[in-house]
N, C-alpha and C positions, 0 to 999 in steps of 0.2 A: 438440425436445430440451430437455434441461435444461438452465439457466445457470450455469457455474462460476465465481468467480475468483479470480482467481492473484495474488497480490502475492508479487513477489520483488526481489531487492535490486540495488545499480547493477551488480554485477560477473555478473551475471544472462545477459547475451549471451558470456561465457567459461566459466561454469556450463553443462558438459554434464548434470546431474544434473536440473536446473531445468528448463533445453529440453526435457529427455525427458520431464520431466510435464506438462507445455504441450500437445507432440503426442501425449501416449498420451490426454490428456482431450479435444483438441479430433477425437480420432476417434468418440467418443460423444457429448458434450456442445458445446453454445456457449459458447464460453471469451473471458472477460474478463482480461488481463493487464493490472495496475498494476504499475508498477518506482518505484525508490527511486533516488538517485544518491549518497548520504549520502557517500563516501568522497573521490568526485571532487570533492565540492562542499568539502569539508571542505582538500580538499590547493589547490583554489585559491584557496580564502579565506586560507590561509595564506601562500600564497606573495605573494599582495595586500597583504600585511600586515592584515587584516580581523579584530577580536577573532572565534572562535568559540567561544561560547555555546552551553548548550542548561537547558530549562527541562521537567524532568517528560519527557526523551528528545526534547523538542522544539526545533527548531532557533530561536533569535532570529533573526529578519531582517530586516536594514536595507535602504534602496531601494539602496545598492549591493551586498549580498550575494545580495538578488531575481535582480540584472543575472547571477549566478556562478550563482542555480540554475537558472533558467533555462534557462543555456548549457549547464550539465552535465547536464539532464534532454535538451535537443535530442541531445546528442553519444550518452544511454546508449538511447534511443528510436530512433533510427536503428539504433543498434548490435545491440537487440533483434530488430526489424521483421526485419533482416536476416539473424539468426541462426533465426529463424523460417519467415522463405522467404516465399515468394508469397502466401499467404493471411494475413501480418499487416498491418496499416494502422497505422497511427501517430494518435496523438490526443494535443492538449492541454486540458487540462481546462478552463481558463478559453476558449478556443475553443468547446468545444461544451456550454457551459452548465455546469458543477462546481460546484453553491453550498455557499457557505460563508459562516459569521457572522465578524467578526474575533475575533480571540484577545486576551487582553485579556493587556498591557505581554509581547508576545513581537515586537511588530512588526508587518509586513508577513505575519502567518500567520492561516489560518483553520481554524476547528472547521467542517469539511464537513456538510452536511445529503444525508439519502436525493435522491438526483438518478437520474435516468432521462434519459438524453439521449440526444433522437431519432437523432443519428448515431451512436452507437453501438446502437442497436436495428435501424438500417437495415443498419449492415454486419453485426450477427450474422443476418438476413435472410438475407441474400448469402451466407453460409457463411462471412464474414472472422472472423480475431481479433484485435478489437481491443485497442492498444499504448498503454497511458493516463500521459501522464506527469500527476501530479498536482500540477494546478497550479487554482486555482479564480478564480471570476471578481474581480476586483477591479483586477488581480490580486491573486492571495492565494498563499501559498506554504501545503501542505497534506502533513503527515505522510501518508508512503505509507499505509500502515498502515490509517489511516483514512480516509484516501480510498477505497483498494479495499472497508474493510464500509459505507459510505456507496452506492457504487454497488451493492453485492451486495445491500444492502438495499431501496433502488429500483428495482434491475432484475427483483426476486423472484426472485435466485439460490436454486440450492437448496443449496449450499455454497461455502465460500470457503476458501482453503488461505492460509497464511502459511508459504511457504518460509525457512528461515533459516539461517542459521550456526553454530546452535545447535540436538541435537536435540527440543528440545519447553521445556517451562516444565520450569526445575530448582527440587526442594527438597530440598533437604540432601544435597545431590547427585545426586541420582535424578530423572531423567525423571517425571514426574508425568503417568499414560494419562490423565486426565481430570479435572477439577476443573469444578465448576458456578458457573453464572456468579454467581450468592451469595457465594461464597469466594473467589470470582478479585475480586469487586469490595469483599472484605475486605480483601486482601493490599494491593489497591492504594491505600486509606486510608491502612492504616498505615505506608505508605511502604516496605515490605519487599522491593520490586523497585527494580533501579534499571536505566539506561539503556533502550538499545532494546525490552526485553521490556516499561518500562509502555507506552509507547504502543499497541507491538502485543495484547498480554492487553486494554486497554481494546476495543481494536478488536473483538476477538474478543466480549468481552462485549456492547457493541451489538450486534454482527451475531445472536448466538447470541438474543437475547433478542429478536428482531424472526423466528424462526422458521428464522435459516440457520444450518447444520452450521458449527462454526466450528473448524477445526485448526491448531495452532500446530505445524508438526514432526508428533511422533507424541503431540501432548497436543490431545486433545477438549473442545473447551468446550461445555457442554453451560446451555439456558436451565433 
């Protein structure tokens, strides 16, 4: 079968919407799930009293904000596995090999590189789906976003979905079906996205220009 994967975001194990496309794919395909915790991590940084920062959508992190995401990735990975049922397993990245170069003055975060990791090859064997929080070796703290086209990329998925909150890339208010990854790595120059969509559109563009279908919502990136 073919390799999918799923990035969706921390409130992902309460998203009935998210689940149902987890299990309508992993009835065809071997399905790769990455989750995000961004919100949990953000409400206990706060309560810590912890500045949070983010740079280009991406989270600063210090060795004690590391200790916050960590915990919020353990608590939303569990929470997924479970909403998923008997055939998901739980993975941390830095555990099973996730590489990543460090990020230069964001901290404790890494720019993930294509990784292929044997325990995750073994469990989609098995018929599992594996639950990836991304976390990469160092440790490194590693934008969801790009960690799932980092793996989709390694694993020679043949597409990768970016669930969101949002439905697809907006321009001028309209859902945009498709944009190539030329234009999508235009937009992102000029700074004309801002938050969560550059990381993910970046993502999309690796993934899409390395041969995988890459969907943001209902917006196609296309290499």
């Amino acid at each position: 079968m073919s390799t999918v994967v799923v990035k969706v975001g921390g409130h992902a194990s309460e998203d009935g919407a998210a689940i149902a496309v987890v299990e309508e794919l992993s009835a065809s395909h071997s399905v790769v799930v990455v989750h995000g915790a961004g919100p949990q991590i953000t409400r206990e940084m706060e309560r810590r009293g912890l500045e949070v920062r983010f740079v280009g959508g991406r989270r600063v992190t210090t060795p004690e904000a590391l200790e916050i995401v960590r915990y919020a990735y353990a608590d939303v990975n569990t929470r997924l596995c479970q909403a998923l049922g008997a055939r998901a397993l739980g993975f941390y990245g830095d555990d099973i090999g996730l590489l990543a170069t460090p990020a230069r003055q964001l901290g404790l975060v890494g720019d993930p590189v294509p990784s292929r990791p044997q325990a995750i090859v073994h469990a989609l064997a098995e018929g599992r789906v594996p639950v990836v929080a991304p976390l990469a070796v160092g440790p490194l703290n590693v934008n969801a976003d790009e960690a799932a086209a980092a793996l989709a990329v390694g694993l020679g998925a043949t597409r990768i979905m970016f669930c969101s909150d949002v439905p697809g890339l907006l321009r001028h208010g309209f859902v945009v079906p498709s944009i190539a990854a030329r234009e999508a790595s235009v937009l992102l120059a000029e700074g004309k996205l801002q938050g969560g969509m550059v990381p993910k559109l970046n993502a999309a563009v690796v993934a899409a220009r390395r041969g995988v279908r890459a969907e943001i919502g209902q917006t196609l990136v296309s290499a």
